[in-house]
Short mmCIF file of the C-alpha atoms (twelve columns), coordinates in Angstrom:
data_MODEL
# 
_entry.id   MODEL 
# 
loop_
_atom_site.group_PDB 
_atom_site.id 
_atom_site.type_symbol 
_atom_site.label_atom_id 
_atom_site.label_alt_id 
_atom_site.label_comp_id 
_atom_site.label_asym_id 
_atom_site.label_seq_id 
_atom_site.Cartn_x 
_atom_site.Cartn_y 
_atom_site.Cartn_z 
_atom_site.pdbx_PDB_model_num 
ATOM 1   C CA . UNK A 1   143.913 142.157 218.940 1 
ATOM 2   C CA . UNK A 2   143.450 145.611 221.121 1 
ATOM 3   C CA . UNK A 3   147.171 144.758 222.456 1 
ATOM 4   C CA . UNK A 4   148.454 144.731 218.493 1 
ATOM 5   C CA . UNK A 5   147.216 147.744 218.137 1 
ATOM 6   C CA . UNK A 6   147.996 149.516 221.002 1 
ATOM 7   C CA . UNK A 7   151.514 148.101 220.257 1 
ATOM 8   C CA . UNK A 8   151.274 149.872 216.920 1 
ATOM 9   C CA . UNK A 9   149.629 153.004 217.959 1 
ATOM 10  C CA . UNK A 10  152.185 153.423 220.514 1 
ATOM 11  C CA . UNK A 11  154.880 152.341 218.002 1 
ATOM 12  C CA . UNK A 12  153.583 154.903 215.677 1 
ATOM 13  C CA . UNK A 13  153.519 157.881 218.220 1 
ATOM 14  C CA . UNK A 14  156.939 157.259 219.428 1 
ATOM 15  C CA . UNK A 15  157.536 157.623 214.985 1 
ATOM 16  C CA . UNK A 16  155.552 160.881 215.215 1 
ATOM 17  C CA . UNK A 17  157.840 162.068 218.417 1 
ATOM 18  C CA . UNK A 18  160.876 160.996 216.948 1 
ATOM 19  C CA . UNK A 19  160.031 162.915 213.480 1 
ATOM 20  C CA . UNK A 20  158.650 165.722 215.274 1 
ATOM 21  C CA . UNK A 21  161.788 165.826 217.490 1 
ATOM 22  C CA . UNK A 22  164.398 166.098 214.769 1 
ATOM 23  C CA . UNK A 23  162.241 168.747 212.635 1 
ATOM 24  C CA . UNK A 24  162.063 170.978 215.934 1 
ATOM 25  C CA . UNK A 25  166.115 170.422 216.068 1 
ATOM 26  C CA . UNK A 26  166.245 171.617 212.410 1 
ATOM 27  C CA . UNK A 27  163.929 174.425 213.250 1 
ATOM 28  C CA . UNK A 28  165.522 175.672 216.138 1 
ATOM 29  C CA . UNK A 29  169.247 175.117 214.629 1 
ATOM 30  C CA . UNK A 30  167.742 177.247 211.515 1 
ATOM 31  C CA . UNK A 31  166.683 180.011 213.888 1 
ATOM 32  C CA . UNK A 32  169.653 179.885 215.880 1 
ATOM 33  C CA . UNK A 33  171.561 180.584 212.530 1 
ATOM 34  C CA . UNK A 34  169.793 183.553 211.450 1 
ATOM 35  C CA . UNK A 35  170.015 184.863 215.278 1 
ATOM 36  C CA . UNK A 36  174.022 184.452 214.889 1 
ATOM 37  C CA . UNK A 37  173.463 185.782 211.456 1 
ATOM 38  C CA . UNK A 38  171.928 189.303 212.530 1 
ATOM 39  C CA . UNK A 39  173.896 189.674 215.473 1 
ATOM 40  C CA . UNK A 40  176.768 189.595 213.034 1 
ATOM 41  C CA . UNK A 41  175.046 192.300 211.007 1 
ATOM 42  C CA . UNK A 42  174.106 193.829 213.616 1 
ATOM 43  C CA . UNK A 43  177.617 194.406 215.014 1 
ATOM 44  C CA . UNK A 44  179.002 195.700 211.356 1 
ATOM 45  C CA . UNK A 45  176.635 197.849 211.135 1 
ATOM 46  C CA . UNK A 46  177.661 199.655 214.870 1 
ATOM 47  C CA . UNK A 47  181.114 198.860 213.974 1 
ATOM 48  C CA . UNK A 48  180.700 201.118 210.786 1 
ATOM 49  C CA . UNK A 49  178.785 203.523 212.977 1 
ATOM 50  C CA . UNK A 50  181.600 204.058 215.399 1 
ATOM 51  C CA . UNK A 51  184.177 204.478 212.522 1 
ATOM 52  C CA . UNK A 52  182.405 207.198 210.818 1 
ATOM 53  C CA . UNK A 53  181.931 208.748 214.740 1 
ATOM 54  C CA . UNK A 54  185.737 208.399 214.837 1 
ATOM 55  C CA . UNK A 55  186.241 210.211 211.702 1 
ATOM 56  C CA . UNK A 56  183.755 213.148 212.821 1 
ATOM 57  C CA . UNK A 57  185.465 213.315 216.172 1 
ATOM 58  C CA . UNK A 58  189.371 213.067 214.326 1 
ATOM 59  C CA . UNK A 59  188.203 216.567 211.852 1 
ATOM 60  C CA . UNK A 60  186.416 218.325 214.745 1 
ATOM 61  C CA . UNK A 61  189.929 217.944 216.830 1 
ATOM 62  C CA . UNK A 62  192.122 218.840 213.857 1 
ATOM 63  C CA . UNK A 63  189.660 221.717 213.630 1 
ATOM 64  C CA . UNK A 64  189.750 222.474 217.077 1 
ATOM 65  C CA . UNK A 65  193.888 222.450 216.987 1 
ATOM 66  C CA . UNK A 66  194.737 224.357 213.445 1 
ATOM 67  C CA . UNK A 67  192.244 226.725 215.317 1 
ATOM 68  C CA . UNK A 68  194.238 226.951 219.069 1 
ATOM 69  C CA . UNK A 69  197.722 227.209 216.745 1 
ATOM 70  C CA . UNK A 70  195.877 230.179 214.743 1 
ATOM 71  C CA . UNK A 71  195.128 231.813 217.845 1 
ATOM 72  C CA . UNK A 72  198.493 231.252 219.767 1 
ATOM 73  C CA . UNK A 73  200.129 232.803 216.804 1 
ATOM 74  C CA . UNK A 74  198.214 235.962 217.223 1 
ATOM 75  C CA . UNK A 75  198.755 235.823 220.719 1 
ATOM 76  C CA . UNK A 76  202.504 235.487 220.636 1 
ATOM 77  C CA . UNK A 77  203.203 238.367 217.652 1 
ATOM 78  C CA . UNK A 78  200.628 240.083 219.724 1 
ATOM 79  C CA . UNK A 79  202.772 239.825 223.282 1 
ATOM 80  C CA . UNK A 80  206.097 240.649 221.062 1 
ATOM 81  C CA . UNK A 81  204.562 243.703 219.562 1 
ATOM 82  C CA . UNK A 82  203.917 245.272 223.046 1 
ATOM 83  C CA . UNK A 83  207.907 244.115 224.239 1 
ATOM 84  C CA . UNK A 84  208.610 245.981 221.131 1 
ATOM 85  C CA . UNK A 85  206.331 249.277 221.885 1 
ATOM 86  C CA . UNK A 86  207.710 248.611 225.736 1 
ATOM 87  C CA . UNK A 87  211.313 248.740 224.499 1 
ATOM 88  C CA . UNK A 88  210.183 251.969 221.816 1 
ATOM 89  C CA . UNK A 89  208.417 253.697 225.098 1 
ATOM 90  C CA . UNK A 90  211.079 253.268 227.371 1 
ATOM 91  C CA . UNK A 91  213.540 254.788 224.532 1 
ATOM 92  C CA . UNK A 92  211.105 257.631 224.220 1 
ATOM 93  C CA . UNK A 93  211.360 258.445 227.992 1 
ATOM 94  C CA . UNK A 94  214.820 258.344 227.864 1 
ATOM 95  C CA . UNK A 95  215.420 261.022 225.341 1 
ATOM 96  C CA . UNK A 96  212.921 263.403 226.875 1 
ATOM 97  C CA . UNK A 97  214.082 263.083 230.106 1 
ATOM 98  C CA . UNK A 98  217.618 263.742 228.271 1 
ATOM 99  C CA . UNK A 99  216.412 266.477 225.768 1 
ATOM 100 C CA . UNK A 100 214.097 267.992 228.146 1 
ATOM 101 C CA . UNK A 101 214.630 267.223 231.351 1 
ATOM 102 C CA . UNK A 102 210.970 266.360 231.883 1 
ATOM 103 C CA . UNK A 103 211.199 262.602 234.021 1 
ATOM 104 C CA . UNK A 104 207.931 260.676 232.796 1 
ATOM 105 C CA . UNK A 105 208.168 258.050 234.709 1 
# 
C-alpha cells in the first residue's frame, strides 16, 4: 500500500510541476510582452523627443542664417559706401590740387 501511494504522490507532484511549469511559461511570456511593449513606447516617446529637438535646432539655424545674411548686407552697402566716399575723396583732391595748387596727398 505505501508503494501506491508513493506512486500517486509522486504522480501527483510531477501534475503540480507540470501545471506549475506551463503557468510560469505564461507568466514569463506575459511579462516578456509588456517588456517589448514599453520598450516600444519607450522608443516613440524619444523618437518624438528628437523630432521636436530637430525642429528647435532647424528655427535656431534659420535664425542664425536670416541673421548672418542681415548682417552681410550691412556689411557689403557698408564696404561700397566707403569705395564710393574713396572715389568722392580722391575727386576732391584732385580739384584742389587743380584749383589751388595745394597737393593733399
Amino acid at each position: 500500500m505505501p508503494q501506491k501511494r508513493t506512486n500517486k504522490s509522486n504522480s501527483d507532484l510531477k501534475k503540480v510541476e507540470k501545471l506549475l511549469n506551463q503557468q510560469t511559461a505564461v507568466i514569463l511570456s506575459a511579462v516578456d510582452e509588456k517588456l517589448k511593449i514599453n520598450k516600444i513606447d519607450i522608443l516613440v516617446g524619444v523618437d518624438q523627443k528628437l523630432v521636436k529637438m530637430e525642429t528647435r535646432i532647424n528655427q535656431k539655424i534659420d535664425k542664425l542664417i536670416t541673421t548672418l545674411d542681415k548682417f552681410l548686407k550691412r556689411l557689403t552697402n557698408i564696404e561700397d559706401e566707403i569705395e564710393i566716399i574713396k572715389l568722392d575723396i580722391n575727386r576732391l583732391k584732385k580739384v584742389i590740387r587743380e584749383k589751388l595748387g595745394v597737393n593733399l596727398s
